[in-house]
C-alpha positions in Angstrom: -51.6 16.8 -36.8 -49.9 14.1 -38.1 -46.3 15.6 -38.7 -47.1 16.5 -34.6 -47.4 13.0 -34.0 -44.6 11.7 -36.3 -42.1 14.7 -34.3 -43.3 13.3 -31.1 -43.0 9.2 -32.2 -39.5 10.5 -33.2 -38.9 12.2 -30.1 -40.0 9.4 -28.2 -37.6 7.0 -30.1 -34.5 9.3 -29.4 -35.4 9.3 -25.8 -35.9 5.2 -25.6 -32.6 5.1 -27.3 -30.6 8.0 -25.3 -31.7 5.7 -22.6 -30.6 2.6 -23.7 -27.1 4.0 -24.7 -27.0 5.0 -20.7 -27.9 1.6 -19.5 -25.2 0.4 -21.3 -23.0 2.7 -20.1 -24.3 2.1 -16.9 -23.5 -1.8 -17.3 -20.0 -1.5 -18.8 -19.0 0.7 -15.2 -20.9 -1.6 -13.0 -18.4 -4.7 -14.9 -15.7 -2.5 -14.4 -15.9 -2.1 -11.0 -16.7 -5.3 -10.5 -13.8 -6.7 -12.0 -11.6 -4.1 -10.1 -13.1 -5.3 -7.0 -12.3 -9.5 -7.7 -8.5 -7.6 -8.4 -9.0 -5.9 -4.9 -10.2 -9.1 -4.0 -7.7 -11.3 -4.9 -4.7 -8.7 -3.8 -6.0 -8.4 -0.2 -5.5 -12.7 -0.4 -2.3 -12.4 -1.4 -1.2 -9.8 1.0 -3.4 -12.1 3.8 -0.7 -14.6 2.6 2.6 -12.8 3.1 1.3 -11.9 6.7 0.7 -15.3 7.2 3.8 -16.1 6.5 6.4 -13.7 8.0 3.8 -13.9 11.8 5.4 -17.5 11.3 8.7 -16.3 10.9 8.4 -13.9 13.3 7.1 -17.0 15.8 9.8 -19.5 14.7 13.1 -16.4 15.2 11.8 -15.6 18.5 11.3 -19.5 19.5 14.8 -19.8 18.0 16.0 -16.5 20.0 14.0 -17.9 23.3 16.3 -21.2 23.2 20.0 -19.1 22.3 18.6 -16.8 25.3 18.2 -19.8 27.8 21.4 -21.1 27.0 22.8 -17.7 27.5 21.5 -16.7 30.8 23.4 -20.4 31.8 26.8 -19.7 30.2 26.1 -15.9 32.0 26.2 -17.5 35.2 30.0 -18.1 34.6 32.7 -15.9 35.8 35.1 -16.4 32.8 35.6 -13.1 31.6 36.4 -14.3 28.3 33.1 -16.3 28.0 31.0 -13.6 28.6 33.1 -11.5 25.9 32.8 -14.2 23.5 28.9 -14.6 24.4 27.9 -11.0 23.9 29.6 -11.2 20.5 27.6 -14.2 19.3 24.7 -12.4 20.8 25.3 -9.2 18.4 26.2 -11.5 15.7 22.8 -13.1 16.4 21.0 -10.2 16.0 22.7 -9.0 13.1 21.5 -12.1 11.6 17.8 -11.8 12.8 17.6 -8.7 11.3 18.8 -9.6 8.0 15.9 -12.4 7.8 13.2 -9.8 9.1 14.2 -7.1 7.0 16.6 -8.3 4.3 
């Protein structure tokens, strides 16, 4: 009887510490994944950030293209064929530009 109780004392104390080696397994993933969330986290900020910034960009190149459109549609009204040459090569020039600071 008592080697029966002494195997199941020691069966008992390899299951308490089977589970306390998968608790602390169990902790280390659930720090893991926390820490790979704050890194989610913090990249989804950043990201946040650079959208901020280029809807800005995007606002002040089309307030900018609004005003070099206003004064085209004036210097348009002109019959000079050479001014309107010279206009719709600025304009492409223009663009060209834009395009560079959007996607350069």
């Amino acid at each position: 009887k008592f080697l029966n109780m002494s195997s199941q004392a020691f069966a008992h104390k390899q299951f308490e510490e089977d589970q306390e080696n998968q608790l602390d397994q169990i902790t280390k993933i659930a720090h893991n994944l926390h820490n790979h969330a704050n890194e989610i986290h913090e990249e989804i900020d950043r990201q946040g950030e650079m959208i901020d910034q280029t809807g800005k960009a995007i606002e002040k190149t089309n307030a900018r293209f609004g005003v070099v459109n206003k004064k085209l549609s004036e210097l348009l009204k002109t019959s000079d064929t050479g001014t309107i040459y010279t206009i719709l090569c600025l304009f492409l020039i223009l663009m060209i530009l834009i395009t560079f600071v959007l996607f350069g």
